[in-house]
Kinemage of the C-alpha trace (Angstrom):
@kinemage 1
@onewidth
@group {chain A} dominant
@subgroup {mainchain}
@vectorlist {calphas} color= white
{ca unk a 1} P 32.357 -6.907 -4.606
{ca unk a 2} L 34.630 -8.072 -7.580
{ca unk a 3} L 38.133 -6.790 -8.419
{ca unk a 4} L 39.148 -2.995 -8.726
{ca unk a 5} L 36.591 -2.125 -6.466
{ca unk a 6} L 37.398 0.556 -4.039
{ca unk a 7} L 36.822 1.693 -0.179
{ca unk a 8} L 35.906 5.639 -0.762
{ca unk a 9} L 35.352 7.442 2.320
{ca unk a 10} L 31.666 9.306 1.896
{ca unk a 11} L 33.070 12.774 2.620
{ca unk a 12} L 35.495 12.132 -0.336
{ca unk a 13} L 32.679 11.532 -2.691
{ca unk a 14} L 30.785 15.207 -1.378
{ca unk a 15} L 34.050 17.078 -1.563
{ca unk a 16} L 35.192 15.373 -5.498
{ca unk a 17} L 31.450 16.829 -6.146
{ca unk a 18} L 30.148 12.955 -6.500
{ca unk a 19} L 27.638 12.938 -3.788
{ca unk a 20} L 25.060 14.898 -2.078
{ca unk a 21} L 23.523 13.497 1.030
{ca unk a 22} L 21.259 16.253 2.972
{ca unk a 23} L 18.003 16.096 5.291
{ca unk a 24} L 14.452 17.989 4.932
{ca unk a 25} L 13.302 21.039 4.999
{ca unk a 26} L 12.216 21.939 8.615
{ca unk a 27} L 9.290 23.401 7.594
{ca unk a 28} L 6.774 25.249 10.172
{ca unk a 29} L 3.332 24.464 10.229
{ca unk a 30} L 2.000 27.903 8.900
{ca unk a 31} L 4.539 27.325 5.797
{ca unk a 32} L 2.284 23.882 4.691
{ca unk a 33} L -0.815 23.761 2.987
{ca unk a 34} L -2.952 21.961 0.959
{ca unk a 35} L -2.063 22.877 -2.371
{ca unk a 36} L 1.637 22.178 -3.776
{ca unk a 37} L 4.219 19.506 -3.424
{ca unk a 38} L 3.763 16.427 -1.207
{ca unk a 39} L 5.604 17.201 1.860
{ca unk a 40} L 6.907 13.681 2.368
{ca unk a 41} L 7.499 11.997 5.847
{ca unk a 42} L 8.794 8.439 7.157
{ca unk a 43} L 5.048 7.005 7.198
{ca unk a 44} L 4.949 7.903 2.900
{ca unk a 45} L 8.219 5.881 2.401
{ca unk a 46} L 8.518 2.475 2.538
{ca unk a 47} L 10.166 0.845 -0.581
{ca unk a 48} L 8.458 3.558 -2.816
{ca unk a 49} L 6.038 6.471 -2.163
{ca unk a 50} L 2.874 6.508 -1.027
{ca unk a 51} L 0.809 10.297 -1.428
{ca unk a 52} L -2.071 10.126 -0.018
{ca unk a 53} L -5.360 12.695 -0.308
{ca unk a 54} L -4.403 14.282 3.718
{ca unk a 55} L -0.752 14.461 2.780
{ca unk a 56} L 0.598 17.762 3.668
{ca unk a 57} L 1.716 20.107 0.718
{ca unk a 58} L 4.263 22.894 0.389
{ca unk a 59} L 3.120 25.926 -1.731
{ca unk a 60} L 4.812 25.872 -5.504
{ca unk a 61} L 5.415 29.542 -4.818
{ca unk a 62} L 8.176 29.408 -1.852
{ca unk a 63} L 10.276 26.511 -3.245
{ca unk a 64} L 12.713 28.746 -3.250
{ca unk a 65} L 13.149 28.015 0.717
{ca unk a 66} L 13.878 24.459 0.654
{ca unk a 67} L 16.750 24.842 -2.373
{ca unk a 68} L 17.723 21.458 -2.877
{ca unk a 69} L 15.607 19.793 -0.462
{ca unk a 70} L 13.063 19.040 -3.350
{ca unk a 71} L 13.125 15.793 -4.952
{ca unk a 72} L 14.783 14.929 -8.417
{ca unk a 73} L 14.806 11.689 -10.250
{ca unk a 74} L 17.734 9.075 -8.951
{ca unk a 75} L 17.497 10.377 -5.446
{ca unk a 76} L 18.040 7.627 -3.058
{ca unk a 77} L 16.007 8.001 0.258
{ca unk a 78} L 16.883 6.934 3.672
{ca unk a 79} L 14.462 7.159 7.059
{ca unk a 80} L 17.122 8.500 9.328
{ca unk a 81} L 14.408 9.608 12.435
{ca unk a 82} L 12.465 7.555 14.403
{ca unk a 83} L 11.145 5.114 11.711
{ca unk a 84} L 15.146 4.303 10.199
{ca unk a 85} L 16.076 2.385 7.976
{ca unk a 86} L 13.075 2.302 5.291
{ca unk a 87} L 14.051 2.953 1.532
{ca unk a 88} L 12.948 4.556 -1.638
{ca unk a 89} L 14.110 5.138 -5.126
{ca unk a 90} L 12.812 8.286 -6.455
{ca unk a 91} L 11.662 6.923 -10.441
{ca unk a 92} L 11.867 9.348 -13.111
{ca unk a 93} L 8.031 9.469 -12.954
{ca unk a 94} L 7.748 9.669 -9.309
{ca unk a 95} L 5.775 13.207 -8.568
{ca unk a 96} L 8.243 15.778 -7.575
{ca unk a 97} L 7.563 16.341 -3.835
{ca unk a 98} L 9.730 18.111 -0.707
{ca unk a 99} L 11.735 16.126 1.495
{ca unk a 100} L 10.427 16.462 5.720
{ca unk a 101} L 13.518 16.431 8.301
{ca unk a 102} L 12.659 12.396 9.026
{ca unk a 103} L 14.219 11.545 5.434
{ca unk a 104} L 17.605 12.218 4.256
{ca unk a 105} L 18.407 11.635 0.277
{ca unk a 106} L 21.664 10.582 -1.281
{ca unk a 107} L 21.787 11.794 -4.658
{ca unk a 108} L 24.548 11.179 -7.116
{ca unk a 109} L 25.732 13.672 -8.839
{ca unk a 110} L 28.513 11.893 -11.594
{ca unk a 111} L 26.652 8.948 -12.298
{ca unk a 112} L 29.921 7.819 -13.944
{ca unk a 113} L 31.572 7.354 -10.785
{ca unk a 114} L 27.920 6.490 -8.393
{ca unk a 115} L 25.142 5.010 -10.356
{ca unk a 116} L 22.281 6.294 -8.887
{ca unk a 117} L 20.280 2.668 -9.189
{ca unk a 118} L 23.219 0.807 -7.446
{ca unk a 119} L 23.335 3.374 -5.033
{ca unk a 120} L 19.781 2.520 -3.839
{ca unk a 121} L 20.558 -1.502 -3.816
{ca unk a 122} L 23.943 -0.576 -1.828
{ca unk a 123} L 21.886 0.599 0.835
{ca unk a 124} L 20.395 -2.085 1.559
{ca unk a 125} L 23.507 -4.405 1.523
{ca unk a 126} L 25.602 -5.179 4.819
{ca unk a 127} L 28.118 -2.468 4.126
{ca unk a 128} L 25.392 0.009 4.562
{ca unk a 129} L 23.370 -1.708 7.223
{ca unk a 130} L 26.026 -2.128 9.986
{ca unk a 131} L 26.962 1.400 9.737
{ca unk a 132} L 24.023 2.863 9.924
{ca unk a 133} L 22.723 0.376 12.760
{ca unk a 134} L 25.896 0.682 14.768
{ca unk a 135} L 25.295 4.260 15.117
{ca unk a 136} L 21.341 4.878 15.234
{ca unk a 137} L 20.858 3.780 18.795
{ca unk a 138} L 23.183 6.326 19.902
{ca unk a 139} L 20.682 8.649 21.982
{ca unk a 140} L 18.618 8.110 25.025
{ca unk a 141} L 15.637 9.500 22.451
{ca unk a 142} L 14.188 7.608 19.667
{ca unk a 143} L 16.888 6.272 16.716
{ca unk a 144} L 18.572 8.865 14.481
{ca unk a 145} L 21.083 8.865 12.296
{ca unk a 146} L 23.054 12.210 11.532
{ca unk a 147} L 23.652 13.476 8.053
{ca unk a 148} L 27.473 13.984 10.277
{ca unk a 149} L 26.968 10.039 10.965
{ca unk a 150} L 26.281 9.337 7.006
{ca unk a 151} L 28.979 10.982 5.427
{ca unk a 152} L 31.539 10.039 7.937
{ca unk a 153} L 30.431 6.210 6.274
{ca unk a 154} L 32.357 4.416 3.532
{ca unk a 155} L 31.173 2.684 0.622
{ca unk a 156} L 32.747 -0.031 -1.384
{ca unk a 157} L 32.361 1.053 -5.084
{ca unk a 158} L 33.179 -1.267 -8.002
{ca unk a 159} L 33.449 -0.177 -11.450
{ca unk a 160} L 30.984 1.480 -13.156
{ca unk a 161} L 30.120 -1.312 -15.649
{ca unk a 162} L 29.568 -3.535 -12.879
{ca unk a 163} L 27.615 -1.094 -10.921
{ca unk a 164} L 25.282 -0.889 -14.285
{ca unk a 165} L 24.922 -4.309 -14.191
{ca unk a 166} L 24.312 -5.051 -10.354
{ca unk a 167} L 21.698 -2.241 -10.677
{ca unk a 168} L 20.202 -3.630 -13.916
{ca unk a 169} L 19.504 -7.083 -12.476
{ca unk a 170} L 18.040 -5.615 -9.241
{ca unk a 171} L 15.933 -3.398 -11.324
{ca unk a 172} L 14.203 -5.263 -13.642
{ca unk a 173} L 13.163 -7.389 -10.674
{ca unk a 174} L 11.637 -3.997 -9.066
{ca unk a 175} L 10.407 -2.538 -11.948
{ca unk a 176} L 8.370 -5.697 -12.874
{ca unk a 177} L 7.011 -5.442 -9.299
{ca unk a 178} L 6.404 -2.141 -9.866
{ca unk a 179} L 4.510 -2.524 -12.853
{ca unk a 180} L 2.156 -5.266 -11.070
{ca unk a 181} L 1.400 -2.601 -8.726
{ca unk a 182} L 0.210 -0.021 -10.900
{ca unk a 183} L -1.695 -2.969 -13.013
{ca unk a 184} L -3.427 -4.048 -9.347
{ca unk a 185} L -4.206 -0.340 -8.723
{ca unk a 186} L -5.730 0.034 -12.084
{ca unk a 187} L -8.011 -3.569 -11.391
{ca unk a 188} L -8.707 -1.961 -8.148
{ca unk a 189} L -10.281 1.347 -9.647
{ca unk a 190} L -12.035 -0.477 -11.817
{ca unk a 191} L -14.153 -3.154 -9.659
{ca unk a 192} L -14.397 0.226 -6.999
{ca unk a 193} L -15.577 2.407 -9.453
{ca unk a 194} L -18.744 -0.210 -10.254
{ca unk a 195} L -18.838 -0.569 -7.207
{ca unk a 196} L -19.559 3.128 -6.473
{ca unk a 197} L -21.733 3.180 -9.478
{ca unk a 198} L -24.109 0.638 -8.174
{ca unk a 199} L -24.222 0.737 -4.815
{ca unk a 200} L -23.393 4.473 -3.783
{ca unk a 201} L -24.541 6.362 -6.153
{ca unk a 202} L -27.302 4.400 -7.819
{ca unk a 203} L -26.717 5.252 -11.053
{ca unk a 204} L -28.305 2.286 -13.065
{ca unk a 205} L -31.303 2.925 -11.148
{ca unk a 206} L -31.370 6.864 -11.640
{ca unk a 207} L -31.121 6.391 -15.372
{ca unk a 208} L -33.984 3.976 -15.435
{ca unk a 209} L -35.926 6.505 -13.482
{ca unk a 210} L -35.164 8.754 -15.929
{ca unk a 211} L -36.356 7.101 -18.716
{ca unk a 212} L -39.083 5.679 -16.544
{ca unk a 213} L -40.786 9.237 -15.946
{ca unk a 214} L -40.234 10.149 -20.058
{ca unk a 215} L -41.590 7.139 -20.961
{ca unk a 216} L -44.379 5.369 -18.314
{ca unk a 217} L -45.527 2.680 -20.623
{ca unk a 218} L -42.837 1.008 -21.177
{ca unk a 219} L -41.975 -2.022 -20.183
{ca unk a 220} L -39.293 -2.933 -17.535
{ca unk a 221} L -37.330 -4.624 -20.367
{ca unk a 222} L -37.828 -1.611 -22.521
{ca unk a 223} L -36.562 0.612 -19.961
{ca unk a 224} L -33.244 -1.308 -19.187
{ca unk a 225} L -32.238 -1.532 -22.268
{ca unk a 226} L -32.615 2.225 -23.320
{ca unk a 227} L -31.390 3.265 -19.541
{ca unk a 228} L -28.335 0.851 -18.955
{ca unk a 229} L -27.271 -0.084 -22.953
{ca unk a 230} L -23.773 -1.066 -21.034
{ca unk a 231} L -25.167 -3.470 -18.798
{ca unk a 232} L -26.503 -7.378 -19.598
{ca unk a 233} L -30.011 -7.398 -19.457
{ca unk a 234} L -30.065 -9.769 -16.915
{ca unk a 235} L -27.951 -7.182 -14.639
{ca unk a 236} L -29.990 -4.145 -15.947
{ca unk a 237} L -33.502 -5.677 -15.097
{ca unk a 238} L -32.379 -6.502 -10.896
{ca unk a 239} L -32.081 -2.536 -10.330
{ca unk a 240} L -35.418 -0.608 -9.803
{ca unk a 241} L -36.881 2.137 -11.582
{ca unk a 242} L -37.263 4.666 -8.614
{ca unk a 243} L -36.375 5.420 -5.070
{ca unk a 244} L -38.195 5.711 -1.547
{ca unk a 245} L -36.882 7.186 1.209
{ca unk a 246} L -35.199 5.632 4.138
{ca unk a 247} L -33.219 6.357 7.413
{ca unk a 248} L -30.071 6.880 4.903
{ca unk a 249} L -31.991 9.007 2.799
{ca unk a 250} L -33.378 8.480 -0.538
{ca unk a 251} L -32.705 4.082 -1.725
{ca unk a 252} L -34.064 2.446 -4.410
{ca unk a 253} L -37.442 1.240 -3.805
{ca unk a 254} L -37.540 -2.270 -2.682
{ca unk a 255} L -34.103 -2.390 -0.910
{ca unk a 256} L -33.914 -1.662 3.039
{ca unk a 257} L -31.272 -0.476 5.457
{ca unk a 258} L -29.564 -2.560 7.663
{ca unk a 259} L -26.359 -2.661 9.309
{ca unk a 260} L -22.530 -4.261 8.920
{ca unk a 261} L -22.768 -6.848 11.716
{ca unk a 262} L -26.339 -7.810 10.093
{ca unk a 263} L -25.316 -8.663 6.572
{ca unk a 264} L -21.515 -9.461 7.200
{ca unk a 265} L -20.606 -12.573 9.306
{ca unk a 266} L -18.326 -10.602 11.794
{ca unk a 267} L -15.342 -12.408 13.738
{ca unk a 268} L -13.154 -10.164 16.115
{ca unk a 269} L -9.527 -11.576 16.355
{ca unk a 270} L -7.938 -12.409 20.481
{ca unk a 271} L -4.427 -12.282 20.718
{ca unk a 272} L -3.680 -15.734 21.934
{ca unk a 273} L -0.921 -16.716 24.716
{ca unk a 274} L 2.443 -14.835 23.975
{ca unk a 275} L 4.437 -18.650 24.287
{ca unk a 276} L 2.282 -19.865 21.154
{ca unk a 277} L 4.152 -17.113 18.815
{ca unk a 278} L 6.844 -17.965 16.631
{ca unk a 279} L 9.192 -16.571 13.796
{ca unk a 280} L 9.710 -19.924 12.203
{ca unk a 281} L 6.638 -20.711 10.289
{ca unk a 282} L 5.014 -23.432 13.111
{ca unk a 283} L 1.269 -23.202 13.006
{ca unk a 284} L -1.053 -20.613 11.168
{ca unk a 285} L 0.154 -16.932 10.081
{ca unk a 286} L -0.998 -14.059 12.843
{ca unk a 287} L -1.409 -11.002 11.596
{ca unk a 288} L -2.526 -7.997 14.211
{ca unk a 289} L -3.598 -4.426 13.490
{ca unk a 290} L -1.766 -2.432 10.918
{ca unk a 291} L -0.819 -4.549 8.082
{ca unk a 292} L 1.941 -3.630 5.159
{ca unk a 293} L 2.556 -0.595 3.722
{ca unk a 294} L 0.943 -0.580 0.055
{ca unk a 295} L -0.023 -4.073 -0.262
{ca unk a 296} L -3.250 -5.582 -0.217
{ca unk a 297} L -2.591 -9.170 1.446
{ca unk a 298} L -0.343 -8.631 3.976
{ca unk a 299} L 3.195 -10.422 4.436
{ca unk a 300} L 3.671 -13.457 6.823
{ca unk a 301} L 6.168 -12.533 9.684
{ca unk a 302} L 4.728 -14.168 12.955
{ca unk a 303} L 3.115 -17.315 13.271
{ca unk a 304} L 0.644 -18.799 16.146
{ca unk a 305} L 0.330 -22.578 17.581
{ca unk a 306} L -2.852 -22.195 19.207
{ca unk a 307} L -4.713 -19.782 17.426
{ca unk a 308} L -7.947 -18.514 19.020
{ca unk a 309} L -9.636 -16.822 16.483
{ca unk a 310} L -9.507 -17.423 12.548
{ca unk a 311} L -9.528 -15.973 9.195
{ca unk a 312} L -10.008 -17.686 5.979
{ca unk a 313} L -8.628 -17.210 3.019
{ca unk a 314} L -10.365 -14.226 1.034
{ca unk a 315} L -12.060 -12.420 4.331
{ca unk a 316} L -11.715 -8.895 4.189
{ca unk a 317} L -9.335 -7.742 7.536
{ca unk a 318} L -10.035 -4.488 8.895
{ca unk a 319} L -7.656 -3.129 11.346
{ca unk a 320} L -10.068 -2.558 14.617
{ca unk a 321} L -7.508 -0.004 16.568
{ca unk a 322} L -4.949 2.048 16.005
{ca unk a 323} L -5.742 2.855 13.775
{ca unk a 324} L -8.968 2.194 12.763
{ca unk a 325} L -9.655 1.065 8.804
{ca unk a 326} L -6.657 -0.299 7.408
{ca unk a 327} L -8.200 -2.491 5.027
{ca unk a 328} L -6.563 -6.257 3.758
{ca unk a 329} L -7.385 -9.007 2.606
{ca unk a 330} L -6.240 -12.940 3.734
{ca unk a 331} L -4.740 -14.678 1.241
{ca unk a 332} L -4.147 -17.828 3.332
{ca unk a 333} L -5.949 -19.708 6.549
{ca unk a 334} L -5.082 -17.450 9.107
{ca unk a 335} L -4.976 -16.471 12.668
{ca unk a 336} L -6.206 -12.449 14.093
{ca unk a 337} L -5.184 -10.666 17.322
{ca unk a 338} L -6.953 -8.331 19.103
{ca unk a 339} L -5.835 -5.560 16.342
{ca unk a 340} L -8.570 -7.393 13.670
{ca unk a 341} L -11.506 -8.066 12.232
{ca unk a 342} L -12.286 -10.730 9.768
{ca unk a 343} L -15.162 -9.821 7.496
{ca unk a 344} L -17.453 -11.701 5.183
{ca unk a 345} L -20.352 -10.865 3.678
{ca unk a 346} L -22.900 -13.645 4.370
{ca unk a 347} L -23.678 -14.397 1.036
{ca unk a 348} L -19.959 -15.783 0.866
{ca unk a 349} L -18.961 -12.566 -0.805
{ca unk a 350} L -15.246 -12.340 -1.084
{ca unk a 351} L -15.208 -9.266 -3.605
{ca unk a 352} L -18.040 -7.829 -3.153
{ca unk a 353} L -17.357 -7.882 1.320
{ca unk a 354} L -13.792 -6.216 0.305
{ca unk a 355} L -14.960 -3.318 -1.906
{ca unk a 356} L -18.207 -2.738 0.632
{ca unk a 357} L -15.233 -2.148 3.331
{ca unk a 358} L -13.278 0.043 1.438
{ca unk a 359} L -16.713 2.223 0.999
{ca unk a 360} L -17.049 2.379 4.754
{ca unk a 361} L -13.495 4.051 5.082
{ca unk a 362} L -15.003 7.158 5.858
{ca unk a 363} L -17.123 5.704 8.383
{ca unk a 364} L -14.254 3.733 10.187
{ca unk a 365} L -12.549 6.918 10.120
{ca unk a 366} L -15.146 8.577 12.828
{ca unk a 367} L -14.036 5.713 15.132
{ca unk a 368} L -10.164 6.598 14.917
{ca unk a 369} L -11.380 9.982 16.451
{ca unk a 370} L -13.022 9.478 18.998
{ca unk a 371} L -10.800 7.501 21.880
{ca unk a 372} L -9.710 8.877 24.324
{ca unk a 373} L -5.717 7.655 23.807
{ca unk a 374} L -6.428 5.850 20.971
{ca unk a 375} L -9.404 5.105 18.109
{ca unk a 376} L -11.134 1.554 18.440
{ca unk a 377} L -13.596 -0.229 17.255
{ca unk a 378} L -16.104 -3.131 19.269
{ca unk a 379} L -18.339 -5.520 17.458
{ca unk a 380} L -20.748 -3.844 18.643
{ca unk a 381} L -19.965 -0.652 17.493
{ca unk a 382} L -19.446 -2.409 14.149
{ca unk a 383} L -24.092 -2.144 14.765
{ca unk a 384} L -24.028 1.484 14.642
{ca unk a 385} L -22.371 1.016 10.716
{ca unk a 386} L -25.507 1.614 9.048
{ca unk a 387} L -25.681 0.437 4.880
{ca unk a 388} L -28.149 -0.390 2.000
{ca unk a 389} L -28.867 -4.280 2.124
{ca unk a 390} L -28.760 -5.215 -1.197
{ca unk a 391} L -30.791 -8.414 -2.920
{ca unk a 392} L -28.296 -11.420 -3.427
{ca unk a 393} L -29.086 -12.292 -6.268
{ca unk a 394} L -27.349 -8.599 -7.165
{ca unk a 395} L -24.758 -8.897 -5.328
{ca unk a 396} L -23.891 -12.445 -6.885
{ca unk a 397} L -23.628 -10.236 -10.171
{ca unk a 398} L -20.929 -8.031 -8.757
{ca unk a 399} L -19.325 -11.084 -7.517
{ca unk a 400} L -18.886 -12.428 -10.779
{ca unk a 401} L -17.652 -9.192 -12.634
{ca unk a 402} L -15.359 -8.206 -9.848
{ca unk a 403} L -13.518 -12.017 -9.119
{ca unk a 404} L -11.800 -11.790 -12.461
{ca unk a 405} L -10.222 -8.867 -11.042
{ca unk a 406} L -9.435 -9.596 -8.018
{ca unk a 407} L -7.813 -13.257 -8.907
{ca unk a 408} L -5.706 -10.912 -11.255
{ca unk a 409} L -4.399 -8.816 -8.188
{ca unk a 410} L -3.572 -12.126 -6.289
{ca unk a 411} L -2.040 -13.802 -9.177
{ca unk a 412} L -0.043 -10.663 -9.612
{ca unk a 413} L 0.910 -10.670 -5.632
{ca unk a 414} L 2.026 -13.850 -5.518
{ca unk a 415} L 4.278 -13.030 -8.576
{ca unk a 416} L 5.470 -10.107 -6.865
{ca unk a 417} L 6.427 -12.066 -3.755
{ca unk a 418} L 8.772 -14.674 -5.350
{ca unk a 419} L 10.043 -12.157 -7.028
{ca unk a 420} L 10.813 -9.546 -3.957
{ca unk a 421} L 12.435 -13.128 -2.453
{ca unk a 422} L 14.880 -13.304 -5.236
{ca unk a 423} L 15.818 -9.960 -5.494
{ca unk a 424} L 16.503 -10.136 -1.737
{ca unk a 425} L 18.470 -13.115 -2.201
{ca unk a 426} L 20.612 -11.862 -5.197
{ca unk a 427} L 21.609 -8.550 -3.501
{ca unk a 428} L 23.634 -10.048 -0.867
{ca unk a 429} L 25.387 -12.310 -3.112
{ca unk a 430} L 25.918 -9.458 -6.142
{ca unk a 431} L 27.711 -7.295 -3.499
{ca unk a 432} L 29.631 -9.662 -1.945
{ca unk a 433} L 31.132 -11.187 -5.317
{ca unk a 434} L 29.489 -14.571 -4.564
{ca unk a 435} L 27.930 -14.760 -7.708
{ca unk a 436} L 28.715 -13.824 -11.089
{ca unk a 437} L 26.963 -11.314 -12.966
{ca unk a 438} L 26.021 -13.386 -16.058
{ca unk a 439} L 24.639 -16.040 -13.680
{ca unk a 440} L 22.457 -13.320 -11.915
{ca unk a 441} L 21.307 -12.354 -15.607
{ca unk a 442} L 20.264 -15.635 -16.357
{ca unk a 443} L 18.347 -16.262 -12.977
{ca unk a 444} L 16.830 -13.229 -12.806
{ca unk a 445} L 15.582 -13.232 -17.024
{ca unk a 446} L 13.773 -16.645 -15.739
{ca unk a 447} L 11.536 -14.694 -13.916
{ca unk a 448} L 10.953 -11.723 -15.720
């Protein structure tokens, strides 16, 4: 790591009043709720935090149970049951939430001996990795690493300057992949909430009913433009003026019901034989079921020489079983198991297929319930998926306000890729003294 650095035994740093490293709070069922503090577990960390609406809660009112077991800015986090070894750096505007008995922080607590930053990037050097891998395996039961395990550990600590630097580097890599994420969220909320506003709850069509019934002589142009002044008139006029009931309940007049496997082309992915997978990038990526934690298109990791059943690039992947719903997209040619389904609407749709998935999440949700060991989904279940078929020529409409989005989220993807792969490749070399810091700087501002 550079000269003057210095092999501290852990349980030196906790009794000089450096460190803290503790576990959750073992809470009991009755003590959760759904009001309060996220009550985080493994499955919410996974290089940051993900809260979402079902997480569990623990009430404001009894923090005083868990003591220090509640989050604080700097905190470094560490899966140490079952799922181990995922990470997380608690940001100062991370929301403050209590720590579940699967996570274990490491918070410093003289950040001019332990910078909290290079704390987090430490764990995921080698130093870290074979100690905590040499002794997770330990127990007939599933992996675990003991707080008694961590702070028996050592850590290799260089000064502070260079820990401020290592930490710097590292972080404005992250925190320019962080701020892609929260710009692709944003995108995201915006092409879903016209989405919702068109197609879900009708609301272009409900105000030209509106001013439809106040004035009936009008004409259709009249009516658009007083109903939907927000809209181009050439969007405003392809909505109706009323509704008529249906199966679903009340549509606008002139649209129909149908079903997902009737306006979607639907292909249902086959794991292919287990001698055509590979880790070396031979054929086309295979993705199967769940895909990545917080990402949209999901990360290549196994690849398939004779594929059986394909994706292209821009179909909408739903995960088909366990669980049901997980919702990608393909960013690449690619190959599906048995986990998948590639969707596309058969317009061509790559926007407007996505966003109609993500409106049937409550839908796919029904299916997760209802096996027996496990939720699934058949193609021909994907029949009993009943939705408003829309006219194309609105759909092409969406298409064309929702694509400059959503070629802003890939753009900012791919971005966030090459720069995850040198961050990952910097690390390693940082700690290790390989490379110098101002060479780091200069690499790294390249990218930025």
């Amino acid at each position: 790591m550079g000269g003057n650095s210095a092999r501290v035994h852990v349980s030196r740093l906790i009794e000089d009043g450096d460190l803290l490293i503790n576990d959750g709070y073992r809470a009991k069922n009755t003590e959760l709720s759904s009001t309060g503090l996220p009550f985080v577990r493994a499955q919410n960390v996974n290089n940051g935090f993900r809260f979402d609406d079902d997480v569990d809660r623990f009430p404001e009112k009894d923090l005083q149970k868990v003591g220090v077991k509640v989050s604080q800015p700097g905190d470094v986090v560490f899966t140490s049951k079952g799922t181990v070894g995922r990470f997380a750096y608690v940001r100062p505007d991370t929301p403050s939430f209590v720590y579940s008995p699967q996570l274990c922080f490491w918070r410093s607590l003289n950040h001019k001996k332990l910078h909290p930053r290079w704390l987090f990037y430490w764990m995921h050097s080698r130093e870290f990795f074979e100690q905590y891998s040499g002794v997770a395996g330990q127990t007939d039961m599933a992996e675990y690493v003991s707080l008694r395990d961590q702070r028996r550990m050592h850590i290799t600590v260089p000064p502070i300057d260079r820990q401020r630097a290592i930490a710097c580097i590292l972080g404005s890599l992250d925190d320019k992949i962080e701020l892609n994420r929260r710009m692709n969220r944003t995108l995201e909320e915006m092409a879903r909430a016209i989405f919702k506003s068109w197609f879900i709850d009708f609301e272009p069509v409900r105000a030209k009913a509106a001013v439809r019934r106040e004035h009936p002589k009008w004409t259709d142009e009249q009516v658009s433009r007083a109903a939907c002044p927000n809209l181009k008139p050439e969007i405003a006029r392809l909505f109706p003026d009323s509704f008529e009931d249906s199966e679903l309940g009340e549509i606008p007049k002139g649209w129909a019901t149908s079903t997902v496997d009737e306006e979607f082309e639907l292909t249902m992915g086959q794991s292919p034989p287990g001698e055509t997978y590979n880790e070396t990038g031979d054929g086309l990526p295979f993705y199967q079921g769940r895909m990545d934690f917080g990402f949209r298109f999901p990360k290549r990791r196994i690849f398939c020489t004779a594929p059986t059943r394909l994706a292209k690039r821009g179909d909408t992947l739903v995960s088909v079983r366990a669980p049901v719903g997980d919702i990608n997209m393909a960013i690449e040619d690619c190959a599906i198991g048995r986990g998948l389904a590639s969707i596309r609407h058969k317009s061509g749709s790559r926007s407007f297929t996505y966003y109609s998935m993500r409106a049937l999440e409550s839908q796919f949700a029904i299916f997760e319930t209802e096996g027996t060991v496990f939720g699934s989904i058949s193609k021909k279940d994907f029949h009993r998926l009943a939705i408003v078929a829309l006219p194309e020529t609105l759909v092409a409409q969406f298409e064309k306000l929702a694509c400059p989005f959503d070629d802003a989220i890939e753009r900012n993807e791919q971005q966030s890729g090459t720069l995850v792969a040198l961050r990952d490749t910097l690390l390693p070399k940082l700690f290790s003294g390989e490379l110098r810091i101002r060479d780091a700087e200069r690499i790294a501002q390249r990218k930025v």
